[in-house]
Every structure is written in C-alpha cells, then in structure tokens.
C-alpha positions in Angstrom: 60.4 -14.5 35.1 60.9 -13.0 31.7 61.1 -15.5 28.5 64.5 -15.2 27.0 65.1 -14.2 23.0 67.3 -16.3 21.6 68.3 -16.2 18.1 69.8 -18.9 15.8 71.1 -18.6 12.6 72.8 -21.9 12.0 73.2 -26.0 12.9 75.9 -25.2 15.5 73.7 -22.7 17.1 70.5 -24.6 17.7 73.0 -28.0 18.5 74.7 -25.6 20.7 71.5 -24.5 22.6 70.2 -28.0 23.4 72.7 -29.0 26.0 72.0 -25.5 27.6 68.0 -25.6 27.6 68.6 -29.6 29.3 71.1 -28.3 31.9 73.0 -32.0 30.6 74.5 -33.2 27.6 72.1 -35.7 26.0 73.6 -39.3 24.9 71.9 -42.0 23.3 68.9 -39.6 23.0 66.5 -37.9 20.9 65.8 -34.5 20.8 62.6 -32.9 18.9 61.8 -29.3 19.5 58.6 -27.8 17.8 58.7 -24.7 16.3 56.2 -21.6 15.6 57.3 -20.1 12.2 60.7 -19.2 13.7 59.8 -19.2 17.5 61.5 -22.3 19.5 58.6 -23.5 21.8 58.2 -27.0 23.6 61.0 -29.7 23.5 60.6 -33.7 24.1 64.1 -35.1 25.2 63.7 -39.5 25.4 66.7 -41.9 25.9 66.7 -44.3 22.5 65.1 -47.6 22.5 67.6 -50.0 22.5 65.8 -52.5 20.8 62.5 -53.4 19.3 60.9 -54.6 15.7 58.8 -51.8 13.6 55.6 -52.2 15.5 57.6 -51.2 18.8 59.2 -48.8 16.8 55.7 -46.9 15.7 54.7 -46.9 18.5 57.5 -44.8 20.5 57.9 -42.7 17.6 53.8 -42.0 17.5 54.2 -41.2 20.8 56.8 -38.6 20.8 54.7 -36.9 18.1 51.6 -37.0 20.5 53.4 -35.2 22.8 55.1 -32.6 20.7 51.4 -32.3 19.2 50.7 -30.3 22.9 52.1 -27.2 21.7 49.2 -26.1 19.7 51.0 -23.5 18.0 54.0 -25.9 16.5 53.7 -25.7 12.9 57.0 -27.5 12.1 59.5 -29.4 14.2 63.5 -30.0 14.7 65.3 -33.5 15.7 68.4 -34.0 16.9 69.7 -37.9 17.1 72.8 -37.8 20.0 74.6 -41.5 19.6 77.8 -43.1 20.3 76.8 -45.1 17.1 78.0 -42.4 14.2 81.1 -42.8 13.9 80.9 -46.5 13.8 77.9 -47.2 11.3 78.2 -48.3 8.0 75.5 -46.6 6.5 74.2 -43.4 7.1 72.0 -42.3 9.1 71.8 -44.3 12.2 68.5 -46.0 13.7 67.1 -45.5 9.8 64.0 -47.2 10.5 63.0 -45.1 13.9 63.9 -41.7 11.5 62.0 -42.8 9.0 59.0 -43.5 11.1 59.7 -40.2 13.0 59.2 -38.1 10.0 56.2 -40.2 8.8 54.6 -39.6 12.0 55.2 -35.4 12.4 54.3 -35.3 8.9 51.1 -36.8 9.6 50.4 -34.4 12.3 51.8 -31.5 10.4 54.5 -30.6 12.4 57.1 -32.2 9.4 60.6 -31.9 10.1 62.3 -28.4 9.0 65.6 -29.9 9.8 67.5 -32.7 11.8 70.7 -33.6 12.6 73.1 -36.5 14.3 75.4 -36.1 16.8 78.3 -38.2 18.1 81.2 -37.8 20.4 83.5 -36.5 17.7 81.3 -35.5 14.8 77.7 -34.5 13.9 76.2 -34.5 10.4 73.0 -33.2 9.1 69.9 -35.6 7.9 69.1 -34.2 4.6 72.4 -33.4 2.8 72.8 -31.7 0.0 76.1 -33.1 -1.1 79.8 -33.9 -0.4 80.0 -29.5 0.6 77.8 -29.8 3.0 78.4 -33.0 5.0 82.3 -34.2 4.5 82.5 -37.9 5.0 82.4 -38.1 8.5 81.0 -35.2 9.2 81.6 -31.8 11.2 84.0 -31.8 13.9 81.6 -31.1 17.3 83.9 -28.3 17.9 81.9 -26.3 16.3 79.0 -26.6 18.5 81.1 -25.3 20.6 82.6 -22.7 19.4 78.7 -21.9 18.0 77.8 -18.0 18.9 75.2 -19.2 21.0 77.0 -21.4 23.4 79.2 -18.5 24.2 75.9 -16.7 24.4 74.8 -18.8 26.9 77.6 -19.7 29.0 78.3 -15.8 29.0 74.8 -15.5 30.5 75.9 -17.9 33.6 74.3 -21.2 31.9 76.5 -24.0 32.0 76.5 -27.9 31.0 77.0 -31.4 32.8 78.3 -34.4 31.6 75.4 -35.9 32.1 72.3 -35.8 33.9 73.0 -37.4 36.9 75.8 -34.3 37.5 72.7 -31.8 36.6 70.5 -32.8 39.6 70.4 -30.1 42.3 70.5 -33.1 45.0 74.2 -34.0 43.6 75.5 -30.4 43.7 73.7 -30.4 47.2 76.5 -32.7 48.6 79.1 -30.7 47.7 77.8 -27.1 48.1 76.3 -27.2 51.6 78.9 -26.9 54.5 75.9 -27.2 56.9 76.4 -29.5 60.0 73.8 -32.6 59.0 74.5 -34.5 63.0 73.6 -30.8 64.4 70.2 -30.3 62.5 69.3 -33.4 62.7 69.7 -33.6 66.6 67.5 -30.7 66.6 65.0 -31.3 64.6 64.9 -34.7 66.4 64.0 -32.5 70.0 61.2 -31.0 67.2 59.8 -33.9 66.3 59.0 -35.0 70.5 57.9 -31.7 70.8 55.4 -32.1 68.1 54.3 -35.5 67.6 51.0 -35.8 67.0 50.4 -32.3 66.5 51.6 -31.5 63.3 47.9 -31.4 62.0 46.5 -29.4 65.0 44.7 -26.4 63.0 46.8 -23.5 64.6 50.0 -25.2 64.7 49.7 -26.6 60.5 48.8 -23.0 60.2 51.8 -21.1 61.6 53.7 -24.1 60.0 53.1 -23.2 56.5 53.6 -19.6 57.2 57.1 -20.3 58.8 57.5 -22.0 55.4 56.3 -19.3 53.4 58.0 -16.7 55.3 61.7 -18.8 54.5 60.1 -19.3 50.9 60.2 -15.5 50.7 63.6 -15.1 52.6 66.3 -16.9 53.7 65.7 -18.5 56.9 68.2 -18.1 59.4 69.9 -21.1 60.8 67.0 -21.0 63.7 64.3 -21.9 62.0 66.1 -24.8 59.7 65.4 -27.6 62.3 62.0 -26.8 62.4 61.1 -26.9 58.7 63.1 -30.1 58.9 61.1 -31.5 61.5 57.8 -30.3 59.8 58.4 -32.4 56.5 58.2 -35.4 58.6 54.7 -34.9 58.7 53.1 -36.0 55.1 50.4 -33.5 55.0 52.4 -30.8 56.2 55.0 -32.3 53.2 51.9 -32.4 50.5 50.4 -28.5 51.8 54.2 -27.0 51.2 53.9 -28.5 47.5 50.9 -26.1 47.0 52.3 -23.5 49.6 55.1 -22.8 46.7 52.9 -22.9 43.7 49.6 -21.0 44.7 50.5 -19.4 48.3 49.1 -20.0 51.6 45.7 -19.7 51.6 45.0 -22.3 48.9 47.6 -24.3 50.7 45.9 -24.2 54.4 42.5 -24.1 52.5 43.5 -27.7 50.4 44.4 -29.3 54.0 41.2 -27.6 56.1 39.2 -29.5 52.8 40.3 -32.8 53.3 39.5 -33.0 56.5 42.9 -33.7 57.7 43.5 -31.1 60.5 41.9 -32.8 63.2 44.6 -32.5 66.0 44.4 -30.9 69.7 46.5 -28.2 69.7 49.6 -28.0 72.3 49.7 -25.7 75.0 52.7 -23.9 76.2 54.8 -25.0 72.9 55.2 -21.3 70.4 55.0 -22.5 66.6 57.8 -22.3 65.2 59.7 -22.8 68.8 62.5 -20.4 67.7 60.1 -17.3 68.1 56.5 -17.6 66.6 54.8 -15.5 63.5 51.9 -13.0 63.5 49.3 -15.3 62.8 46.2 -13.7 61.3 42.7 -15.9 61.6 42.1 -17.8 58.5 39.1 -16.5 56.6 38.2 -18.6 53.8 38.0 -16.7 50.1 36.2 -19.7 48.5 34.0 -22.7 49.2 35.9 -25.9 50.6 35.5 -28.1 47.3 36.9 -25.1 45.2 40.1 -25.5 48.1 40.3 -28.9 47.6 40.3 -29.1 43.6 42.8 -26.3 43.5 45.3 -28.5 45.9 44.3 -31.8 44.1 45.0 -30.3 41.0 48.4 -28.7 41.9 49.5 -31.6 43.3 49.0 -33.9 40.2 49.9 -31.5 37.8 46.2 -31.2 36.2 45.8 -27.5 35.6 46.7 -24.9 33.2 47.8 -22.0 35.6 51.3 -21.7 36.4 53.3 -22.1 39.4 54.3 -19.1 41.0 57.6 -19.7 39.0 59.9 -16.9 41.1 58.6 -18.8 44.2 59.3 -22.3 42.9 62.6 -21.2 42.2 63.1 -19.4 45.9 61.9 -22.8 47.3 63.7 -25.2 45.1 67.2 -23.3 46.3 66.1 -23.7 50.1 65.0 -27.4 49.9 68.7 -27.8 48.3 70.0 -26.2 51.5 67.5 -28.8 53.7 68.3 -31.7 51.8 71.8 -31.1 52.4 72.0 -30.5 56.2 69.2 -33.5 57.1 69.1 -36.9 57.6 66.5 -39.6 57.2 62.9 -38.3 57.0 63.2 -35.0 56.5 66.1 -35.8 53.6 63.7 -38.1 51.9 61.0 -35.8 51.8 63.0 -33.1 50.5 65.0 -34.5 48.0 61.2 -36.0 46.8 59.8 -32.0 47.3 62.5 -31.2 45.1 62.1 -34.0 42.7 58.1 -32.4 42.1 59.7 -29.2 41.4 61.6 -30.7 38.3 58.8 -32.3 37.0 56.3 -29.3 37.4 59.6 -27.6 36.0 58.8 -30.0 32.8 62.4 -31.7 33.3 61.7 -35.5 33.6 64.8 -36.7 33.6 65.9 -34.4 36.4 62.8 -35.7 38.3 63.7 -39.2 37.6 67.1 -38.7 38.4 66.9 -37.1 41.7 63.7 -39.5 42.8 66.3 -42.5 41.9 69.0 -40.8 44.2 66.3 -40.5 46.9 65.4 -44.2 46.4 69.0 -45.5 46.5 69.0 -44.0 50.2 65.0 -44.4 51.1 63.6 -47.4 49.3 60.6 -47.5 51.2 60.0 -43.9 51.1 56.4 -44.0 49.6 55.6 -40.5 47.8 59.2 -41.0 46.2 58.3 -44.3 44.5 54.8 -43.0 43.5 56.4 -39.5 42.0 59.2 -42.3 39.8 56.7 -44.6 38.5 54.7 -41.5 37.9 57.4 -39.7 35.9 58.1 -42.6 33.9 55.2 -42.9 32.3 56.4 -39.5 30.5 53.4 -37.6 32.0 54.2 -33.9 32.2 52.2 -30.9 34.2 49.7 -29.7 31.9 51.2 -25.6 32.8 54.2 -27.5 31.6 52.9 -27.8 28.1 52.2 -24.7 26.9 54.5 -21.7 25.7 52.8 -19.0 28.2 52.7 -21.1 31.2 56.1 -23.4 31.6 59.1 -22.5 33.4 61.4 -20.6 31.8 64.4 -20.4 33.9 67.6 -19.5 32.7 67.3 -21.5 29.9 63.8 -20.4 27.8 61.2 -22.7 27.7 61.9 -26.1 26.6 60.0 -29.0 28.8 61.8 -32.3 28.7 60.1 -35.1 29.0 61.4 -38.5 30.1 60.2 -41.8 29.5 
C-alpha cells in the first residue's frame, strides 16, 4: 500500500491530523510524533499518569523518548498534551513537571521539541508562546482543528474519527455491521468440529486448511466455507499458522507448523477438507531447512523481525475475521476477536490491541492467547516492522505506530 503525502502548514493542521492517524480522539493523553527535517515518521500515543512524584515521572517520560528514539531518522520531535485539565488550571501549562522532564529527556537524545501544544475540550494553546497575539487567554477555540485544511483533507479521503477508542475497534463496529446469522454458523461449525476432532493437525487436512484460509484471505469466501474456517480456529495451532499464513503466505505458514513438530495426526478417510468442496492441493515441497521454517514463524508471531507483513493481505484478512467474529460464538469468536487483536498490534496500534483483547476478555476470561497477547501489549512492546518508516503499516492514515502502555 502506497505511503500517503501529507502536508502541514500550521497548529490546526498537524492537531487536525492526529485524531485521523489514531482512528480515535485521544483524551487524557500524550502525543509525540518524531520528525525527519519536515517528514512525519513514527508516533507514541500513552494515556497520562495520573499520579506519581518526579522519579515516577523520569521515568515514564525517559521512556517515551526511548521509544520515539526507534525511528533512527527522527531529528526533532512534536507533542501534543490532550486533557480535560486546561480549561480549569491555574497556571499554565498543565502537568508542568512531566513537560519539563519531557523536553529534558528528547533534548538529551536529540530529538528536542520543534513544537508542542495542549488540547482541551473547548480550547488548545500552544507551549512556547510568543505573546498575548499568539495565545489569547484561554486559548484557540478547537474549532479550528476542525475546520483545519487537513481534517477536511482527510475526512474527504474516507478517514473518519471516534469518540474514543473503544468506538474505533473493528470488534465494536463488528456488532453492528454484520447481519450474519451467529445460531446458524455456529450450529455448523459445531457438525465441523465432530467431523474433525482430533484431526485438525493431521498433515493433509492442516494443509488444505490453511489453503482454504488463504484462498478466503485472497477472496471473499462464500457463505459455504464460513463454518469451516470457524471451526478451524478452534484448533490453536491451526489459530497460531493463520497468524503467519496472513503475514508471510502459506508455505512459511505450513513450514512453521511441519517445524515444530506439531502435525502428528492420522488423517480421516472419507471426510473432503474443506467439506463444502475441497482445494487443488499441490504436495508440499520444502524451500528451506526446518529451523529456517521455524524462526521465520517464531519470529512472526512475536513480532521480532524487521520484514513487513504482507500489509494488502493483513488488511484482506483483518476485514474477513471482522466478518467471523461477528457471525460466531464461543471458540471460534474468542479466537478471532484475539487474531484480530494481533493484527492491531503488528498494525503498531496498541490501544486498539488492548482494547479489542479487553472486549474478548469481558466475554472469554479464560481464553489463554488473549490474556498473553493483553499483558503482552501492555508492556508497550511494539513489532519491530512496526518501528521503522519503510516497513509499518500505512493504511489510510500514513504511518504513525501508537503505542500503548
């Protein structure tokens, strides 16, 4: 997917592009963007510490700059301060300490602080006035932002805003957007599941498994094949080999699960895989040795490798796990709503992540990769593709990672 050109020329404009590059509008957050001479490249979004003494302080603000210090390239950086607290503080600007420490800490890593601004509910003012002209008492009226040029820019090019993050996640539009029957798939993918238990990770039947995934990756599937990929994502190494499947194709995918030994079943006789009408199924022949299988898959699935996801696939697949997670129940809903929680972190949003693992959680406590994938994200690790300028999703919305802690 081609990067997207943006240009800004002034404070409403970049303020204006934020909310569009998060998908949500950010509250009680800060924002810091790095920038290349003029270029926009990586982004950290983090909610505010509501507390804490100086120490505590340092040490969030050290590590924001740490992770901003990823884009190699940044020479300079932006912040942007989004609290309910401006309109109500005495003295100007709010959360001085954290700022302070802030522009300390880029400074000392020499990204300092071109510019910065704070933004309320009603008004937004910039950090480094210049006097009474440029920041009236109170500040600018938000309408600004958005009446900015590139707002209208954006929302012309289809991008839109949420309220907040929690109305961003794809699971939440899911609920409302899918008219599939849920009882009907899920009383056929149930007649799957007996068909196939205990086969799942039969060698011939994981095979044409991920190639009926791949093959609905690539197109639509029709309403045939959706109880089957439901049924599959019961199965947790089928559910860990699609992960791969999207990012780096079949072969590495079928390779990763022939490596680790898992595909150890008897195959079924009689039974065609899918049951709705089975693939051409070409025999496997291996393009590298087993251990290079197995880092590749290891390495996709935790995020530890500077190639990027096939990003046009991850996008095809995200939109079709939307479509699953809204006509399934139990299982196969956990495990895609968690599937599609992966693809917003390796997408570099971690609040989406955390948000749609949360609403995963609320319904599947127990649901095992979904509590290892939160605790995971919260620790404000990102996909190392997701770090660099050449390699991160771009979407709709440029390149701006968003990290959450």
């Amino acid at each position: 997917m081609n990067k997207q050109t943006i240009h800004v020329s002034r404070p409403e404009d970049i303020l204006g592009y934020v909310p569009h590059a998060l998908e949500f509008q950010p509250r009680q957050s800060l924002v810091l963007l790095s920038l290349n001479g003029k270029r926009l490249g990586a982004t950290l979004r983090v909610d505010l510490p509501k507390d804490g003494g100086e120490e505590e302080l340092a040490r969030f603000a050290d590590a924001a700059t740490a992770y901003l210090r990823k884009d190699s390239r940044a020479d300079s950086s932006l912040l942007v301060l989004y609290t309910d607290a401006l309109e109500r503080c005495v003295q100007f600007p709010p959360y001085e300490t954290l700022l302070d420490l802030l522009l300390t800490s880029l400074d000392g890593a020499g990204m300092p602080v071109r510019d910065g601004w704070v933004v309320g509910p009603e008004y937004f003012r910039c950090l480094h006035c210049k006097g009474p002209g440029y920041c009236p008492a109170g500040g600018h009226p938000v309408e600004r932002i958005a009446e900015s040029t590139i707002n209208s820019e954006m929302i012309f090019r289809g991008s839109s805003v949420a309220p907040s993050v929690s109305q961003a996640v794809a699971l939440r539009r899911s609920e409302t957007a899918v008219a599939k029957s849920a009882a009907s798939m899920f009383s056929e993918s149930s007649e799957i599941l007996r068909m196939f238990e205990g086969r799942w990770h039969a060698p011939e039947v994981f095979r044409r498994t991920l190639l009926c995934w791949d093959t609905a990756i690539r197109s639509a599937p029709g309403p045939e094949r959706i109880p089957f990929l439901l049924a599959s994502l019961t199965s947790f190494h089928v559910r860990d080999a699609v992960i791969v499947l999207i990012c780096r194709g079949l072969d590495a995918a079928y390779g990763g699960a022939v490596s680790s030994g898992v595909l150890t079943g008897t195959e079924p006789t009689g039974i065609d895989v899918p049951p709705a009408g089975p693939f051409p199924c070409a025999t496997w022949k291996p393009g590298m040795t087993l251990d290079a299988y197995r880092r590749i898959f290891d390495a996709v699935l935790l995020g530890d490798s500077p190639q990027a996801p096939h990003w046009a696939r991850v996008d095809r697949a995200a939109d079709l796990l939307v479509a699953l997670y809204g006509g399934s129940e139990g299982p196969s809903k956990a495990a895609a709503g968690t599937l599609l929680a992966w693809i917003e972190w390796a997408r570099g949003r971690g609040s989406m992540a955390h948000e749609a693992l949360e609403m995963v959680l609320q319904e599947f406590p127990d649901y095992g990769l979904a509590r290892l994938l939160n605790d995971f994200v919260a620790t404000g690790t990102l996909p190392v593709w997701a770090t660099d300028r050449d390699s991160s999703w771009s979407g709709q919305r440029n390149e701006l990672p968003d990290r959450h802690r």
